[in-house]
C-alpha positions as CSV (number, residue, x, y, z in Angstrom):
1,X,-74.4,89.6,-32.6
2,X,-73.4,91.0,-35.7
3,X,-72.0,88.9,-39.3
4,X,-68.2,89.2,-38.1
5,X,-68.8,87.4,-34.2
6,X,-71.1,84.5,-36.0
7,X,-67.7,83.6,-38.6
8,X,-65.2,83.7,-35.5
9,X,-67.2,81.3,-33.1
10,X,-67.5,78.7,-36.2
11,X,-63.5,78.5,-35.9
12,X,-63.7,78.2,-32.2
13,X,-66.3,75.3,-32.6
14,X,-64.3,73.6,-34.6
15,X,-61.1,73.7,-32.4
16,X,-63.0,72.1,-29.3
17,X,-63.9,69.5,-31.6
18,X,-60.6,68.5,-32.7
19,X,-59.3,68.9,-28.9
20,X,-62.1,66.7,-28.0
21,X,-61.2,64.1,-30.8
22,X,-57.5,64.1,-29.8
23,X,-58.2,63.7,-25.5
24,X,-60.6,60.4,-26.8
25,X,-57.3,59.1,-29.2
26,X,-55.6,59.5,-25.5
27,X,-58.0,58.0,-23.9
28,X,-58.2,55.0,-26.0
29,X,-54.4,55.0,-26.5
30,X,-53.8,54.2,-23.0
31,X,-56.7,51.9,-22.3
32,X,-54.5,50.1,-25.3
33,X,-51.3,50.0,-23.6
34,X,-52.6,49.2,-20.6
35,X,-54.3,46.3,-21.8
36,X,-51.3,45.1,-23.6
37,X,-49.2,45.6,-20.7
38,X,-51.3,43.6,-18.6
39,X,-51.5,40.7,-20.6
40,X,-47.8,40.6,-20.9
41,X,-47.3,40.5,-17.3
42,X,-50.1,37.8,-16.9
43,X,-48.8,35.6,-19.7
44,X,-45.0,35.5,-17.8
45,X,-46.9,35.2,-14.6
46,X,-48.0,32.3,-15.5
47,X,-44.8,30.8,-17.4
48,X,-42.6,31.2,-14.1
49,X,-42.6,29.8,-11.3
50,X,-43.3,31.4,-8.2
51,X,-40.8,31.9,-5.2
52,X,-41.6,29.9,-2.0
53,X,-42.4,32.1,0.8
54,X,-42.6,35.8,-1.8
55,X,-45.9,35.2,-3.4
56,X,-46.6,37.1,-6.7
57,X,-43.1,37.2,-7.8
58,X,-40.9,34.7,-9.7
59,X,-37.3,33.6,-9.9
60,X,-36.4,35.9,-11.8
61,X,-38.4,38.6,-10.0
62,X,-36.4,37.8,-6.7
63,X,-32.8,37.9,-8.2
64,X,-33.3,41.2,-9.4
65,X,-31.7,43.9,-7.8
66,X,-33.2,47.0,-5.5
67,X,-31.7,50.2,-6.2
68,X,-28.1,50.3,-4.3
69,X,-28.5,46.8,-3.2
70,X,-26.4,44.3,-4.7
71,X,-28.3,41.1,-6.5
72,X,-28.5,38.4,-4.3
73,X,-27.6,35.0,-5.7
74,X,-29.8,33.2,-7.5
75,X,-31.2,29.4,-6.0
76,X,-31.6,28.3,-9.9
77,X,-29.1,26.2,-11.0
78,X,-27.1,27.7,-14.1
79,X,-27.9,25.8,-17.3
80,X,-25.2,23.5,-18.9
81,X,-23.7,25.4,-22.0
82,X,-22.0,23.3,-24.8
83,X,-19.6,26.7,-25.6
84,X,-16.0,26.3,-24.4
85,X,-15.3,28.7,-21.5
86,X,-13.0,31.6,-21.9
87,X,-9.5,30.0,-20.2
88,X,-8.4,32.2,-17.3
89,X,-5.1,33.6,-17.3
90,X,-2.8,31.3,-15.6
91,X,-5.1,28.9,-15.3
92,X,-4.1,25.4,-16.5
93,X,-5.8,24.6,-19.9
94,X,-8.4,21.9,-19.0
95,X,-9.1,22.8,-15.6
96,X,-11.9,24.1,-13.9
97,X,-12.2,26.4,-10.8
98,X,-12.2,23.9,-8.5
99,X,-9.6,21.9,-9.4
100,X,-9.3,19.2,-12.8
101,X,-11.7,18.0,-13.6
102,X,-10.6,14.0,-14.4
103,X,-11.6,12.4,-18.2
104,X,-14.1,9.8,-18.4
105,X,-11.1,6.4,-17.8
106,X,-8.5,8.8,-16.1
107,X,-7.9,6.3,-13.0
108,X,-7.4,3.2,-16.0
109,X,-5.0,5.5,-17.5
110,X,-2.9,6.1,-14.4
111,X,-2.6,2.6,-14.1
112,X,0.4,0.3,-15.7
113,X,-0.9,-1.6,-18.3
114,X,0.4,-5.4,-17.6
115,X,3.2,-6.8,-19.3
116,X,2.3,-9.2,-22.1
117,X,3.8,-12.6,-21.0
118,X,4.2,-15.0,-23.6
119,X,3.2,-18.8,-23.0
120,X,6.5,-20.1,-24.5
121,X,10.4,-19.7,-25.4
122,X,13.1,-20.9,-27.1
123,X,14.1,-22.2,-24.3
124,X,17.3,-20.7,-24.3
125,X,19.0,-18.6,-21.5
126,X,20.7,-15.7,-21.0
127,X,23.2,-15.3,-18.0
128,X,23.1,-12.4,-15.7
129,X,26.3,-10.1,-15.7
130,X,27.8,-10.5,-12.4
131,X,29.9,-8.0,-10.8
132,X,33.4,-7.4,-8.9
133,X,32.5,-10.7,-7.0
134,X,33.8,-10.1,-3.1
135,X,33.3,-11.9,-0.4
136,X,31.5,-15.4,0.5
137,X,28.5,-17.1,0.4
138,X,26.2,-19.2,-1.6
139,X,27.4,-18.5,-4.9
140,X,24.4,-17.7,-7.7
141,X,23.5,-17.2,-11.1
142,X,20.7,-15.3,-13.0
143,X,19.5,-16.5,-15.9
144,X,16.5,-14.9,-17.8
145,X,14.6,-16.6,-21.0
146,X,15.6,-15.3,-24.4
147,X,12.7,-13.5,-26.1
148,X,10.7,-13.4,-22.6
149,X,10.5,-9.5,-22.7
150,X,12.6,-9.3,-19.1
151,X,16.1,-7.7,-18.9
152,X,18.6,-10.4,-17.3
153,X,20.6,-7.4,-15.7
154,X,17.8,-5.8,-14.8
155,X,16.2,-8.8,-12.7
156,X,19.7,-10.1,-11.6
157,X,19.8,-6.3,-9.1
158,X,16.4,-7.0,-8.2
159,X,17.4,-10.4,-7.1
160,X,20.1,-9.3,-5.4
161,X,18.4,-6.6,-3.4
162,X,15.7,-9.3,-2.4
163,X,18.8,-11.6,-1.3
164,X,20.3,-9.0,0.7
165,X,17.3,-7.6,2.6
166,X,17.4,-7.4,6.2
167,X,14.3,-9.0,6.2
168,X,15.6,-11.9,4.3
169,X,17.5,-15.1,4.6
170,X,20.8,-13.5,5.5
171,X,18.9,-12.0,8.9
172,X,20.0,-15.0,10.8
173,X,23.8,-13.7,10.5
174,X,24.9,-17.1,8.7
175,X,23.7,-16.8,5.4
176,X,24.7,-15.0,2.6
177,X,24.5,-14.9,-0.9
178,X,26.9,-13.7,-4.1
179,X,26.1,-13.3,-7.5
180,X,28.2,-14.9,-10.3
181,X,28.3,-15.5,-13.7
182,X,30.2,-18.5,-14.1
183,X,29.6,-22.5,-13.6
184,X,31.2,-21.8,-10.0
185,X,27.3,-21.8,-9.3
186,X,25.4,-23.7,-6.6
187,X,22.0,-22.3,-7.0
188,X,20.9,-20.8,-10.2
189,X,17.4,-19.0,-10.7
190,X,15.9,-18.9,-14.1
191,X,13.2,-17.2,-15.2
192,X,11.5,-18.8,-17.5
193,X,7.9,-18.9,-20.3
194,X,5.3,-20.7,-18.4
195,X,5.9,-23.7,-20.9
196,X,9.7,-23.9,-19.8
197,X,9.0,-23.8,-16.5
198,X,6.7,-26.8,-17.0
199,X,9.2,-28.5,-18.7
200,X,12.2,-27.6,-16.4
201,X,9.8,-28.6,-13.4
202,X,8.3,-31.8,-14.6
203,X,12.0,-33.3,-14.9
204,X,11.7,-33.5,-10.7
205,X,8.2,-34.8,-11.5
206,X,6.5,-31.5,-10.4
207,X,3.8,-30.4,-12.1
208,X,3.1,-26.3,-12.1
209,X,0.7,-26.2,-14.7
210,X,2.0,-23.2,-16.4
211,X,1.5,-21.3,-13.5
212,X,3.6,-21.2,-10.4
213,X,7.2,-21.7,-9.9
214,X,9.3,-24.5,-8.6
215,X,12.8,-25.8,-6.8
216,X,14.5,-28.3,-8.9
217,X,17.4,-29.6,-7.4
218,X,20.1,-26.6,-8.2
219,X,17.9,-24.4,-10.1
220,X,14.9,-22.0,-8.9
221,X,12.6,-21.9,-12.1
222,X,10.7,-18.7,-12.1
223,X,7.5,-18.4,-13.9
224,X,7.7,-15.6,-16.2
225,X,3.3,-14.9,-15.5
226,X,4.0,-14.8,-11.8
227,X,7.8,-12.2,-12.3
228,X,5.5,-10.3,-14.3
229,X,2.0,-10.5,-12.9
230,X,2.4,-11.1,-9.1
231,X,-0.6,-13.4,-7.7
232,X,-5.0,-11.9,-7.1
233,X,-4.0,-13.7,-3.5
234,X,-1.1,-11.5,-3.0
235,X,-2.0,-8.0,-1.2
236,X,1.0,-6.1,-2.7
237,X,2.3,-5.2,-6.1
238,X,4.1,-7.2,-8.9
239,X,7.5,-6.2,-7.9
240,X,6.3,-7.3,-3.6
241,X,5.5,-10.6,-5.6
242,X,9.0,-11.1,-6.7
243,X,10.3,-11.1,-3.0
244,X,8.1,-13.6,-2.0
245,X,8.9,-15.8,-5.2
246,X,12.4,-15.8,-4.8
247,X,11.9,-15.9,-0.4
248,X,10.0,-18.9,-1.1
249,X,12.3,-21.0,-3.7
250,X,15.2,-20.3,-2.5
251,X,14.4,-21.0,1.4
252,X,13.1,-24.5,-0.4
253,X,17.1,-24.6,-1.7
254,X,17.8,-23.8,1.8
255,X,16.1,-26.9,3.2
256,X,13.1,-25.4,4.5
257,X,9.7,-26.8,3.9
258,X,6.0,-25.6,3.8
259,X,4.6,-24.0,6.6
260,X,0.8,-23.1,7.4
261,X,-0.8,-20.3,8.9
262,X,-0.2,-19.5,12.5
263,X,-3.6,-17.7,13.1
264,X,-5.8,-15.2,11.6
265,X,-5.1,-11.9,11.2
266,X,-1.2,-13.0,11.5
267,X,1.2,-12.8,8.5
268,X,1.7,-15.4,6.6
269,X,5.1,-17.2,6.8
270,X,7.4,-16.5,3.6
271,X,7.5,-20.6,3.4
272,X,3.6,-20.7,3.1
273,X,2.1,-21.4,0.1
274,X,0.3,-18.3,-0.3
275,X,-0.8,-18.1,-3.9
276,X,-3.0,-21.4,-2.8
277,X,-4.9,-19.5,0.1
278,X,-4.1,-17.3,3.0
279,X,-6.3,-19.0,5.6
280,X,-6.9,-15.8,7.4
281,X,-3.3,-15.0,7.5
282,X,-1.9,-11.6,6.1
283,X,0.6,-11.8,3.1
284,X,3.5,-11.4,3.7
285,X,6.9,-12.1,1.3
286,X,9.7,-12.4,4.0
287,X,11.6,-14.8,6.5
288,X,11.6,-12.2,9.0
289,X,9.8,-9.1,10.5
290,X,11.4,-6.2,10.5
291,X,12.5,-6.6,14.6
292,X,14.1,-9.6,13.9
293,X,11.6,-12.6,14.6
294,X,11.5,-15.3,12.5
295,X,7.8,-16.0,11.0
296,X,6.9,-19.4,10.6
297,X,3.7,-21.6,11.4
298,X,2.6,-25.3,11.7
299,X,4.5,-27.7,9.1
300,X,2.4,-28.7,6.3
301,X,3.0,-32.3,4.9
């Protein structure tokens, strides 16, 4: 071989080398990446927790989606985010998919506060306005404690609803009752402090202890806690409470005295003293049922 082939193989020599050099930078290269690659997948192997019944793969493995399958849902439970959801158009501010979601004291809120009832009065009255007086019957007047936080007008229609309630006293076809505003009064109902109605009591020598009502002689004193408050023995509302009161009193007026229960699981009759004890009886704030009968039980001494 002559001076001119030796100089051309020395080029050639040196190109195998460098293609040699670059397949070992390949080779190397991907033992690299696959090294790195396997790590990775060991490392989040090991930080997620593996899907009973599909060994190998995690949660997050398992709600990923094969190609043209949709994802299925995923058992994890979504974590709580403190960010305000985006409203959704129409959607009531406040609520939540499945209906409102109720505040923290929502039920309290719903509920009536109670009427503040002050422990004492003037003791002073204001009269009831009566109207277009027709008819007969017991004639009556309202009278409600100045500064007591109770309208007289107001309790005077309540009154007379309770009055003239099928249920009530005028059921037996011979009693009946008309509201005035004059001294042409037989009965008059006053509603009255708890204090009053102490003092308006203990002049019959009753004693109510600021807390329940009484009959004395003419006058029906109403105690302003149990108008306002009903009775924790009494299975009905405040305003349930007021029939009974006035049932009671005036049925007292009437000539009727205390009855007791006539057996559990019976109602109690109006003329019970109820706010002392049911005694298995049901409450119940009128004379008569609503077919007519009269509800009474054994007389109490």
């Amino acid at each position: 071989m002559g001076e001119r082939g030796r100089r051309r193989a020395v080029p050639a020599g040196r190109a195998g080398l460098r293609r040699a050099r670059h397949r070992r930078r390949r080779a190397l290269f991907g033992i690299c990446v696959a090294l790195c690659l396997g790590t990775t997948a060991t490392v989040a192997a090991i930080g997620r927790p593996v899907v009973p019944g599909l060994p190998g793969l995690s949660a997050d493995a398992r709600s990923t989606p094969s190609p043209g399958r949709p994802a299925a849902a995923s058992r994890t439970p979504p974590a709580t985010s403190s960010a305000t959801p985006a409203a959704t158009p129409g959607a009531t501010p406040g609520a939540s998919a499945s209906g409102p979601r109720p505040s923290a004291g929502s039920e309290r809120d719903e509920e009536p506060e109670p009427p503040a009832v002050p422990e004492s009065g003037p003791g002073t009255f204001t009269v009831a306005r009566a109207g277009a007086v027709t008819g007969g019957g017991y004639p009556y007047r309202v009278e409600v404690e100045d500064d007591s936080g109770v309208d007289p007008d107001g309790a005077a229609a309540r009154i007379a609803e309770i009055l003239a309630d099928e249920r009530g006293w005028a059921r037996d076809g011979r009693t009946s009752f008309r509201q005035v505003d004059d001294d042409s009064a037989t009965l008059v109902i006053r509603i009255a402090t708890p204090d009053t109605t102490d003092r308006l009591c203990a002049r019959y020598g009753l004693d109510t202890g600021g807390e329940v009502n009484c009959r004395a002689g003419r006058t029906v004193a109403v105690n302003l806690r149990r108008w306002q408050l009903g009775s924790p023995r009494f299975a009905g509302s405040p305003d349930e409470y007021r029939a009974l009161i006035i049932n009671h009193e005036v049925g007292h007026w009437l000539g009727h005295g205390h009855r007791g229960c006539p057996g559990p699981g019976r109602r109690a009759p109006v003329m019970m003293q109820q706010i002392k004890g049911l005694d298995g009886c049901v409450s119940n704030a009128w004379p008569y049922a609503e077919n007519g009968t009269y509800l009474s039980g054994p007389s109490v001494p």
